[in-house]
N, C-alpha and C positions, 0 to 999 in steps of 0.2 A: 674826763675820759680815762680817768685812771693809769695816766703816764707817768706818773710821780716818780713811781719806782723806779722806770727805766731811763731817767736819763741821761745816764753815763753810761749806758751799756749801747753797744753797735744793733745796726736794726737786721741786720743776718742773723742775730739771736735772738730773737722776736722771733714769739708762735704766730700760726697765724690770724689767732684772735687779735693779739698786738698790735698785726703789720696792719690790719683792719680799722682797727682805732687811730693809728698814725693817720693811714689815709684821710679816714673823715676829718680828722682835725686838722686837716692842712686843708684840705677841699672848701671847710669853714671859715678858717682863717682870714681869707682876701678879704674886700669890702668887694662883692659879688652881688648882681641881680639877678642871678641864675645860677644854679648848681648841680650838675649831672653826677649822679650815685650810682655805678654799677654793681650787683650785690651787693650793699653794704652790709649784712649781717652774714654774709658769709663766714665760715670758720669759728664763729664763736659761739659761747655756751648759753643756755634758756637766758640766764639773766641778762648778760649781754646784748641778747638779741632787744629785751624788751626795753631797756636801758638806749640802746641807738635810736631806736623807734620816739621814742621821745625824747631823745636828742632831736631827732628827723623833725621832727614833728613841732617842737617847741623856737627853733630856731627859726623854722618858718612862720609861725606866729609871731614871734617877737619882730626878728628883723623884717617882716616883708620880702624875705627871699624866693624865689620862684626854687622847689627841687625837684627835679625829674630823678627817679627810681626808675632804673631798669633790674628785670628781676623775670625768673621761667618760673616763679613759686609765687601764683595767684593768692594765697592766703595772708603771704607776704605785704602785695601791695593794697589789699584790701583794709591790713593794719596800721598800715602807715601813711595811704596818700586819700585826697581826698575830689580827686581827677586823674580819670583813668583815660590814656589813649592805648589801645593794638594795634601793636605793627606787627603784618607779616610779610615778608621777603621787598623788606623797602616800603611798603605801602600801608596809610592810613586805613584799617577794616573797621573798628567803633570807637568811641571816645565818649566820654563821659562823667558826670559828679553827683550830686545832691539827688537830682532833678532825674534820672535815669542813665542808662545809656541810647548812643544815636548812631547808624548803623552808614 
């Protein structure tokens, strides 16, 4: 995650591409069967973005970890998950993977 650099420095001084990367690697850390990601490419730059994505992405192959992405930027999750639920205001409206989506 490219933390190397910082870590003697306090995380108030962290961008917030940083504070981004912190997150995820802590969220990763636990020995977890589930792992909820709210924007996790938020704040960071092109490479970044695609560098988490298969973070996201390879972790969940490897370990058998379930990730749920939440995220208002459809292109987003279109890159990274490979089952999609929508929710709007509380409520189940489609879900879906491989196979289509189901309304």
């Amino acid at each position: 995650m490219e933390l190397e650099s910082v870590l003697d420095c306090k995380v108030g001084s962290f961008s917030t591409g940083m504070k981004q990367r912190l997150g995820i690697t802590l969220a990763l850390l636990p020995d977890s069967e589930f792992i909820i990601l709210d924007e996790p490419t938020n704040g960071l730059d092109p490479a970044g973005i695609v560098e988490i994505r298969q973070i996201i992405r390879e972790y969940n192959r490897q370990f058998g970890v379930s990730v749920m992405v939440s995220s208002h930027l459809l292109s987003e999750i279109e890159q990274i998950c490979d089952h999609l639920i929508l929710i709007d205001d509380g409520k189940l409206k489609a879900q879906g993977g491989d196979k289509g989506v189901a309304r």
